[in-house]
C-alpha positions in Angstrom: -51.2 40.9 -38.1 -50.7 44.4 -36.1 -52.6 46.5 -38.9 -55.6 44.1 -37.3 -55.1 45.8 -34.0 -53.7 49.2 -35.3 -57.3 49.6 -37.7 -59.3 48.7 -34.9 -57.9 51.3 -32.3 -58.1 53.7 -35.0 -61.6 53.1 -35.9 -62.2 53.0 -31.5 -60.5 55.9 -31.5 -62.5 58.0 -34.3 -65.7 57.1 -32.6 -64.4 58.3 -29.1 -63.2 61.6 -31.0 -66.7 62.2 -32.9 -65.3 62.5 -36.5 -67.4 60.3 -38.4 -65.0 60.4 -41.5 -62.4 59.0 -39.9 -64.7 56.4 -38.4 -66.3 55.3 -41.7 -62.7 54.9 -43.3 -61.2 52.5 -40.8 -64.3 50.7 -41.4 -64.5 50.7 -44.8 -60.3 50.0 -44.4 -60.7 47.0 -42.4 -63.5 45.6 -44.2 -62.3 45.8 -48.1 -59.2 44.3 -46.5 -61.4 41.0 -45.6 -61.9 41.4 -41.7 -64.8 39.2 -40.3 -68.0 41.9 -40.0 -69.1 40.1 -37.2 -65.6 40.8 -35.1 -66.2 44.6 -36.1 -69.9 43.9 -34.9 -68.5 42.7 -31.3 -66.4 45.7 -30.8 -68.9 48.3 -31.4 -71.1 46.5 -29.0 -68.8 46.7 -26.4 -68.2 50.3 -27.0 -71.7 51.1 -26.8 -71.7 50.6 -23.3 -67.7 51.5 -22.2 -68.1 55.1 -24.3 -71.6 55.9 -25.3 -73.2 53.9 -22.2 -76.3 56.4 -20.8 -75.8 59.3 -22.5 -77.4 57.5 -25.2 -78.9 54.1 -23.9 -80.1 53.3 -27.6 -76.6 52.6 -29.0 -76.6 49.2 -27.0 -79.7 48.6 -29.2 -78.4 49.9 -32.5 -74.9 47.7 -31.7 -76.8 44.3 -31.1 -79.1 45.2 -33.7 -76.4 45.9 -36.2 -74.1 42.7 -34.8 -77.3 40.1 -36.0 -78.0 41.7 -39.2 -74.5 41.5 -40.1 -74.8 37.6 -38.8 -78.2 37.1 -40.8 -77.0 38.5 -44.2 -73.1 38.6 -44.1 -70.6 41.0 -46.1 -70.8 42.5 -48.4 -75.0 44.0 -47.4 -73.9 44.0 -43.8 -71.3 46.8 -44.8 -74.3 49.3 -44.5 -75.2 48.4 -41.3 -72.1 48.7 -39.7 -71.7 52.2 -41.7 -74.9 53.4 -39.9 -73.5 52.0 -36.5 -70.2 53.4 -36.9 -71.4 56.7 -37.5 -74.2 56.7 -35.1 -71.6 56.2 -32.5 -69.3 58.9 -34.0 -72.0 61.3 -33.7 -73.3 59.7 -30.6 -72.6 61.6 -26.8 -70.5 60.2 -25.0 -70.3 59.1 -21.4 -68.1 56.3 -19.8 -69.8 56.5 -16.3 -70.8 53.2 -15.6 -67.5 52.2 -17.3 -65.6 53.9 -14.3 -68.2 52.8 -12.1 -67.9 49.0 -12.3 -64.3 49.6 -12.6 -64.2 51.1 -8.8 -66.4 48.7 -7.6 -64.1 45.6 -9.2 -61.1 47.5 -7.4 -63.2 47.5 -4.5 -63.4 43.9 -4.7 -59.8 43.5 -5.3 -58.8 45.1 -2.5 -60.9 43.7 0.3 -59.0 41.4 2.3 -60.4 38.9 4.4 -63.8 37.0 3.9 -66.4 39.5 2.0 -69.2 41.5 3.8 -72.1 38.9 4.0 -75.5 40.0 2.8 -77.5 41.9 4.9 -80.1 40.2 6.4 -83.1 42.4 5.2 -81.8 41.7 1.3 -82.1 38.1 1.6 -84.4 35.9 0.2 -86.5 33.6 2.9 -88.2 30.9 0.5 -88.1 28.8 3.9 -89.6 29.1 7.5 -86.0 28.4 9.3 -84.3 31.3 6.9 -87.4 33.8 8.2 -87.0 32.3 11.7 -83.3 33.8 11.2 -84.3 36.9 9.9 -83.6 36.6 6.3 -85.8 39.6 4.7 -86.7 40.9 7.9 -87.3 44.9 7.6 -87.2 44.9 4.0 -89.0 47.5 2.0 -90.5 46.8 -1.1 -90.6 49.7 -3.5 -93.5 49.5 -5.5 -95.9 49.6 -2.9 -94.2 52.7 -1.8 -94.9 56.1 -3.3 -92.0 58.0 -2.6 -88.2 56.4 -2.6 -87.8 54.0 0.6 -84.5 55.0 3.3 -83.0 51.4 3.2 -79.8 50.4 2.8 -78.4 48.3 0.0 -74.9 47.9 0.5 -73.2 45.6 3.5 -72.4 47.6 6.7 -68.7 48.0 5.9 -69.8 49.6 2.7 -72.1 52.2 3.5 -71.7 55.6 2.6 -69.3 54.3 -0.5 -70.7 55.5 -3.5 -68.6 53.9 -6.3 -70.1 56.6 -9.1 -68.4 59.5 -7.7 -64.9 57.6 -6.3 -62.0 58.6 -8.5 -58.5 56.0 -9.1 -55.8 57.7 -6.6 
């Protein structure tokens, strides 16, 4: 029932706080109370990325590594794993960057009216002689063979200058 949803945003919540007693006890709480290790497993995936994300880009790892041993072996011996998850995460830093990142850019999205900003021509792919007769990936830089950072644009005309990273929700 609720206490599914309640235990859950309690054990989210402990994470996101950094008090890895609490953490481990809405674990241990939800699974002594038979909740499927592998939902538990999901969640903390997705929380590596929304709170963790790149101030530690090894929790993604530790998540998806702890969701399929916890599919190979099942409770109870996956009960450890997600105990070592959950408090790796507790103690974890946090950052939610690229959380409000993608959030400005699907707002961006959102809001656009009319037909979206096409492509621009030098990011386009020409696997044929009429697209490279049109231009497609005309001027385009390739980085590699470069040994500094190339001054090329990647967003569509009507985007440039936006830099979704540093926008904040008005």
């Amino acid at each position: 029932g609720e206490e599914h949803y309640n235990c859950i945003s309690a054990l989210h919540k402990s994470m996101r706080g950094s008090d890895e007693n609490a953490s481990l006890y809405w674990l241990a709480r939800m699974l002594e109370g038979g909740e499927d290790p592998l939902y538990v497993a999901r969640r903390l995936v997705r929380f590596a990325s929304e709170d963790i994300g790149l101030a530690d880009p090894l929790a993604l790892t530790q998540a998806v590594a702890a969701y399929q041993g916890c599919h190979f072996i099942g409770m109870p011996e996956c009960e450890v794993i997600l105990a070592q998850c959950v408090v790796y995460f507790a103690r974890a830093p946090k950052s939610i960057e690229v959380y409000k990142a993608y959030s400005n850019v699907k707002e961006c999205l959102r809001m656009h009216t009319g037909p979206l900003p096409p492509v621009p021509l030098h990011l386009r792919n020409a696997p044929t002689k009429l697209m490279k007769n049109l231009g497609y990936g005309k001027g385009y830089k390739y980085n590699p063979m470069y040994k500094e950072p190339v001054d090329q644009d990647y967003l569509p005309e009507e985007l440039k200058g936006r830099d979704f990273f540093k926008e904040e929700k008005t």
